[in-house]
C-alpha positions in Angstrom: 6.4 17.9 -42.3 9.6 16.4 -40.5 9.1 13.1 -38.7 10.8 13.4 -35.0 12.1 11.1 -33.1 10.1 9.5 -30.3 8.7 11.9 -27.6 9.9 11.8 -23.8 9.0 14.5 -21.3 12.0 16.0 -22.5 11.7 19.8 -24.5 12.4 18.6 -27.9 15.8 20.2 -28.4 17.4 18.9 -25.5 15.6 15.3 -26.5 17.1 14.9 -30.0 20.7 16.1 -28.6 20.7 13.1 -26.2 19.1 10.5 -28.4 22.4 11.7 -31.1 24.5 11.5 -28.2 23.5 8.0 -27.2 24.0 7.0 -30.5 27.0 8.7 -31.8 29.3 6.5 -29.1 27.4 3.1 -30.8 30.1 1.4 -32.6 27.2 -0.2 -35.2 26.2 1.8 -38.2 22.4 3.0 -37.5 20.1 4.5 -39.4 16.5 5.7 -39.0 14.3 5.6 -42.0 11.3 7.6 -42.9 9.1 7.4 -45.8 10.1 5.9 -48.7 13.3 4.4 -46.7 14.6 8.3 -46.4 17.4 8.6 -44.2 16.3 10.9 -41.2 19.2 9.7 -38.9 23.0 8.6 -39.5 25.7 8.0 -36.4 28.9 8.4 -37.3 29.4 4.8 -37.3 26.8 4.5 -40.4 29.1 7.7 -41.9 32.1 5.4 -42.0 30.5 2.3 -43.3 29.2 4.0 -46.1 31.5 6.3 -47.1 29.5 9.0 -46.7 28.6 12.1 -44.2 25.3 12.5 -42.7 24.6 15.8 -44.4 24.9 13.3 -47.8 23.2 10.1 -46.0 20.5 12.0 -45.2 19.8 13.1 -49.1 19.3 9.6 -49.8 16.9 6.5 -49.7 18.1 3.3 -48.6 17.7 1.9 -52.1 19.9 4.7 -53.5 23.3 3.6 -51.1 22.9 0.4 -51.2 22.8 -2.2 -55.0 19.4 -2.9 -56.1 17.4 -5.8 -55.0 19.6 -6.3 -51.9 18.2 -8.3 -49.1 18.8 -5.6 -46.6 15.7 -3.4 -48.5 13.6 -6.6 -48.5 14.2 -6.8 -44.4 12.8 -3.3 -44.5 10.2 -3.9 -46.3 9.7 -7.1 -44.2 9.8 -4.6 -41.0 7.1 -2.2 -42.4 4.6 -4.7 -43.6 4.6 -7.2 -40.0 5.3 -4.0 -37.3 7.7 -6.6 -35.7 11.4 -6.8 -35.3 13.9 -8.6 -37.9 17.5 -10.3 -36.9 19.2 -11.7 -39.7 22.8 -13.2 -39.9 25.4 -12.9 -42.7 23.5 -10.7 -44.4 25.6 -9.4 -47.8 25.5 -5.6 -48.4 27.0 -4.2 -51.4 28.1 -0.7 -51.4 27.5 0.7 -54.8 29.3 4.4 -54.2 32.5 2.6 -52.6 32.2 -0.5 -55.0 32.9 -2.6 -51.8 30.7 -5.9 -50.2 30.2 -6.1 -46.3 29.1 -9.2 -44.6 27.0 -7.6 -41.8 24.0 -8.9 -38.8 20.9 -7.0 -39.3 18.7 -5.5 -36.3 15.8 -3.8 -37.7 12.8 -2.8 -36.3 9.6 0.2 -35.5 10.4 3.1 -33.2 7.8 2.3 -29.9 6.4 5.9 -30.4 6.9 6.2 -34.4 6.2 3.1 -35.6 6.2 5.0 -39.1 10.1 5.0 -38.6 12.0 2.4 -38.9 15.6 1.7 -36.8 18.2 -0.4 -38.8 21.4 -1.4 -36.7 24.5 -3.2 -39.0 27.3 -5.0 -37.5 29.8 -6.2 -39.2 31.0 -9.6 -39.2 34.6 -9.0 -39.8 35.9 -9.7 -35.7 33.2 -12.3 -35.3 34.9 -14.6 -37.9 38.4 -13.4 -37.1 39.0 -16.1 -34.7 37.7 -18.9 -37.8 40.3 -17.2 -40.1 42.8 -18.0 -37.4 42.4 -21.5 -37.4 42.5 -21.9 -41.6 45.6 -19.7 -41.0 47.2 -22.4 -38.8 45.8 -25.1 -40.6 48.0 -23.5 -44.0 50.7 -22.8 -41.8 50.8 -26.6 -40.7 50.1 -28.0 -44.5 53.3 -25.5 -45.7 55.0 -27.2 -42.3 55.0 -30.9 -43.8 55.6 -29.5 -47.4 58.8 -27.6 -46.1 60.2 -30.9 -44.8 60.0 -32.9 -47.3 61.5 -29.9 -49.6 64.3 -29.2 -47.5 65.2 -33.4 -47.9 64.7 -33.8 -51.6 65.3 -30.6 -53.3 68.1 -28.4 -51.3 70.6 -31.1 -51.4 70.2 -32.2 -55.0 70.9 -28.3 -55.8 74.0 -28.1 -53.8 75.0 -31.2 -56.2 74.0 -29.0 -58.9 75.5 -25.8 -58.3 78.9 -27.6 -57.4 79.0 -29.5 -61.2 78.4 -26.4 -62.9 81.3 -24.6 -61.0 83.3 -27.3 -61.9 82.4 -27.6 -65.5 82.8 -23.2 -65.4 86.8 -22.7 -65.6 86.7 -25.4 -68.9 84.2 -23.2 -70.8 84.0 -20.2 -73.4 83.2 -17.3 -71.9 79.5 -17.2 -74.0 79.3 -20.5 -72.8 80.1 -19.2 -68.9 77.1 -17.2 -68.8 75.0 -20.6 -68.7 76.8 -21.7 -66.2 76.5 -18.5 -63.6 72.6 -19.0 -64.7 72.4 -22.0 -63.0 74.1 -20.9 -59.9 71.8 -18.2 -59.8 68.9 -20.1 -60.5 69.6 -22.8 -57.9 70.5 -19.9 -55.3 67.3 -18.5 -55.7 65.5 -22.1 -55.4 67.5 -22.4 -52.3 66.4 -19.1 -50.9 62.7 -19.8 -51.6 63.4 -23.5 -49.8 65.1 -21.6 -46.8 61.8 -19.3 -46.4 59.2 -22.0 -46.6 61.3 -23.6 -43.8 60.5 -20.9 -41.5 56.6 -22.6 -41.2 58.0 -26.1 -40.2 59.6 -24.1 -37.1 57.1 -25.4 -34.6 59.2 -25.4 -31.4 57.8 -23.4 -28.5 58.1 -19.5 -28.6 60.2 -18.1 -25.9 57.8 -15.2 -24.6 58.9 -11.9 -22.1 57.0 -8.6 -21.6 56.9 -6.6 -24.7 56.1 -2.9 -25.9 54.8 -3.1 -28.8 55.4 0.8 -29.0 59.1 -0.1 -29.3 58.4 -2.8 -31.9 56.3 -0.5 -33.7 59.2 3.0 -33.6 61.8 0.6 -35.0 60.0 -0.8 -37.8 59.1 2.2 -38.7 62.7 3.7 -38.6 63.8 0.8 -40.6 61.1 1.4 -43.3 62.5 5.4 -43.3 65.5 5.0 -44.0 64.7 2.2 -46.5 62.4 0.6 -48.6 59.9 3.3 -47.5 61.9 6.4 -47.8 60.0 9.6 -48.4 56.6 8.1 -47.2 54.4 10.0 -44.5 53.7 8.0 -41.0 51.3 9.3 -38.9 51.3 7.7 -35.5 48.5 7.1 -33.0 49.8 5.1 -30.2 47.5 4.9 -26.7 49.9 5.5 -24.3 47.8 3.0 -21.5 48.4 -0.2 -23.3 49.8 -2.8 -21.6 53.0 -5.1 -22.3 52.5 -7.7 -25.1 53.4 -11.8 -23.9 55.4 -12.2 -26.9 58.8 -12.3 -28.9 60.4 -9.3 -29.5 62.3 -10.7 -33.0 59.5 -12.0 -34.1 56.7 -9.3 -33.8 59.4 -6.7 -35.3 59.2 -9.4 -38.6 55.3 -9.5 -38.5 55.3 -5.7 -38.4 58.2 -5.2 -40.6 56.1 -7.2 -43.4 53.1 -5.5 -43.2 54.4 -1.9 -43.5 56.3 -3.2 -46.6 53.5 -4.5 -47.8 51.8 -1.0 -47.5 55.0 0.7 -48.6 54.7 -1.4 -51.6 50.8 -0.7 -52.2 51.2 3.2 -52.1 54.3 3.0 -54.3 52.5 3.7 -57.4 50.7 6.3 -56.4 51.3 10.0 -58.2 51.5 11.9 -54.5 53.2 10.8 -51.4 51.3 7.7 -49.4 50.6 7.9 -45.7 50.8 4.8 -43.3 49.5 5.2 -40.0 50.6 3.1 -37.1 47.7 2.9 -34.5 47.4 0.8 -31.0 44.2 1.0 -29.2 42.8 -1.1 -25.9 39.5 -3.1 -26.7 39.2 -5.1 -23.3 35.3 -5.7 -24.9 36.5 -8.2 -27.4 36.7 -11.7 -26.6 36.0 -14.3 -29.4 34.8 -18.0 -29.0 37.0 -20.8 -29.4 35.3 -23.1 -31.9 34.4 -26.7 -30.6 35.1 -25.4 -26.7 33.1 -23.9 -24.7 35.9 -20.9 -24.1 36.4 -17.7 -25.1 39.5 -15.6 -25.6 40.1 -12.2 -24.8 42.4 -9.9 -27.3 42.1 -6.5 -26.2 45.6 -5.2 -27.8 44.9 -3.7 -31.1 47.7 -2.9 -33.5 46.6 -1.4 -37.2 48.5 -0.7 -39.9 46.6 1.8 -42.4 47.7 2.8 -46.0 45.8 5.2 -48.1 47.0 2.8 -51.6 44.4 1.5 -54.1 43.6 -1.6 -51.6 43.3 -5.6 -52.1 41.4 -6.5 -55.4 38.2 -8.5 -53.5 39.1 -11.7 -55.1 41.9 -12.1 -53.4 40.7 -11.1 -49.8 39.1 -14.6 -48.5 42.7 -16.1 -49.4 44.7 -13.4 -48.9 46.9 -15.4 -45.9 47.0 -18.0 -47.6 50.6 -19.4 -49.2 51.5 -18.5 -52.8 48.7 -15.4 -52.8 49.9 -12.6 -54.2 49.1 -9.7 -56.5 53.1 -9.0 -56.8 54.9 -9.9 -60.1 57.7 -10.9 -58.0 56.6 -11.9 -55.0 56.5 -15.7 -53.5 53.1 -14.9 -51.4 54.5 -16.3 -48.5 54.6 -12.9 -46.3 51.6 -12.4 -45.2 51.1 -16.2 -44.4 54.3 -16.1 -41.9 52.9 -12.7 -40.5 49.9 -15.0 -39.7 51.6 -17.7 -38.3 53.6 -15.5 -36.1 50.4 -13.8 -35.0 48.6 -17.3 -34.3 52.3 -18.4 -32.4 51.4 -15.1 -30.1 47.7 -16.2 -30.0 46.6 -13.6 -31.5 44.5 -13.3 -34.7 44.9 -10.7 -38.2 42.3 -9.5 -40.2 42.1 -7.2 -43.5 39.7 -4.6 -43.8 40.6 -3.1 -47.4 38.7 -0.5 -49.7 40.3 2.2 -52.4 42.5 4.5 -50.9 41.9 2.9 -47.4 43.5 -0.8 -46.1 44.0 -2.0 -42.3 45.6 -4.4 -41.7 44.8 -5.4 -38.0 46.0 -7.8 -35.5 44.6 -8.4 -31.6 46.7 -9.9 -29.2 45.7 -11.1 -25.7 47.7 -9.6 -22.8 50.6 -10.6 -20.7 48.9 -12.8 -18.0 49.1 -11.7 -14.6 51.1 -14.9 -13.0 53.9 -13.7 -15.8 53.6 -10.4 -14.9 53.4 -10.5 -10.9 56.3 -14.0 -11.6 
């Protein structure tokens, strides 16, 4: 026999296609377990978390989608033996299928009428420690700051002194003897470059801001990347046409952007088939995050993602991953994403990486133009 769902004076038909209504617009994954932890019940929210479609979901135990011994089964367990509610923080929940670790809260609990089944509600904890990553971003930002000072002081102008004596010893030389010569031009030009970028972080003067779309940032990045360094790539947009000017500056956001869809460019390069970046805004006015140390809390209801269907960041790199000097490229300084997150922070807004195979966001929340600007 099927278990149901818990009985209302509702006929039974029309009972169960509210109770999946309700929650099918959830934005947690939930699940309702049976016997022997069978999944009865999946919302589409649990569908994305997992990777998986109901039809599939509901095939499974809990045991069999998620790694052995994990302490979300023991929380189950915990749930069935009391008859009383669990809420556990931080809990780590490794996805065997998708090979990828979520850091999730943990409602579980019995059904009023079916105490047999069991409710199990997951929310991740990616946007509730966005607004900590923030703050280690501007704390790196701010270390880089001092170190680009004192590099601009005591390495750029011994290289000019450098790069001027070999010029001078060049027109005396053999030609073999030239090529060692235009080496250390090059090399000392490249030094320079790296000096120049790094300088960019030490910039802490205050932002000139004015209304912004970011729809208009957004179409000229992207026709940049098309007739560039992302040439023959598929964009799919997804704009919401209702959001509000952005407090912010133009230049600036149009580099932020411009990084990460080169970055994504970059990640679906090596694929055998063409990649696909999508370019997504959405309004979240739900989402405010607490200020740590205060007692305030910020609201960032713009939402800008940048999705690429490329093989994704390798996990050991994602805690540091806006951190200067990290970066999977063989050629690459690792300083992009770590200016993407200053200039985010400088807007006082916050990014965050959500990244699996075939399936990275990168996603940034920005607060919106205050109404004294806006009415001034």
């Amino acid at each position: 026999m099927n278990a149901e769902l818990p009985r209302s004076g509702l006929p039974p038909a029309r009972r169960h296609i509210e109770y999946d209504l309700l929650l099918s617009t959830l934005p947690h994954p939930i699940l309702v377990l049976g016997d022997n932890e069978r999944v009865l019940y999946a919302n589409g929210a649990a569908e994305a978390f997992f990777s998986l479609g109901q039809g599939v979901l509901k095939r499974q135990t809990l045991p069999e989608i998620i790694a052995f011994s994990s302490p979300l089964a023991a929380l189950v367990g915990q749930v069935r033996t009391t008859g009383q509610t669990v809420n556990e923080y931080g809990i780590e929940v490794h996805l065997p299928r998708s090979g990828t670790l979520k850091l999730v809260d943990v409602f579980a609990g019995p059904m009023p009428d079916q105490p047999s089944l069991i409710v199990l509600m997951l929310q991740q904890r990616t946007m509730a420690q966005m607004i900590e990553r923030q703050f280690t971003h501007r704390a790196a930002a701010r270390s880089i700051s001092g170190m680009a000072g004192v590099l601009a002081h005591e390495i750029k102008n011994p290289l000019s002194g450098i790069r001027g004596a070999a010029q001078l010893l060049e027109p005396g030389l053999r030609d073999e003897d030239r090529a060692l010569t235009q080496l250390i031009c090059t090399e000392t030009d490249r030094i320079r470059d790296l000096v120049d970028r790094m300088e960019v972080f030490g910039d802490e003067r205050p932002m000139g801001t004015e209304p912004v779309n970011i729809h208009q940032v957004l179409d000229h990045v992207k026709r940049l990347a098309e007739s560039g360094f992302a040439e023959g790539t598929k964009f799919t947009v997804e704009y919401d046409p209702s959001l509000p000017p952005v407090p912010g500056n133009r230049d600036k956001l149009i580099q932020a952007f411009l990084n990460l869809i080169k970055n994504a460019a970059e990640a679906i390069a090596e694929r055998p088939d063409p990649g696909r970046i999508t370019l997504r805004t959405a309004f979240r006015p739900g989402v405010r995050l607490a200020v740590r140390g205060t007692g305030a809390r910020v609201s960032l209801p713009l939402m800008i993602e940048i999705e690429d269907n490329g093989p994704g960041v390798p996990d050991e790199l994602k805690p540091q991953l806006f951190d200067p000097f990290v970066t999977t490229k063989r050629t690459g300084t690792g300083l992009g994403l770590a200016l993407v997150a200053k200039i985010i922070g400088d807007h006082g807004g916050v990014i965050e990486c959500e990244s699996a195979p075939k399936r990275t966001i990168f996603r940034v929340l920005l607060p919106l133009q205050d109404r004294a600007s806006r009415n001034g």
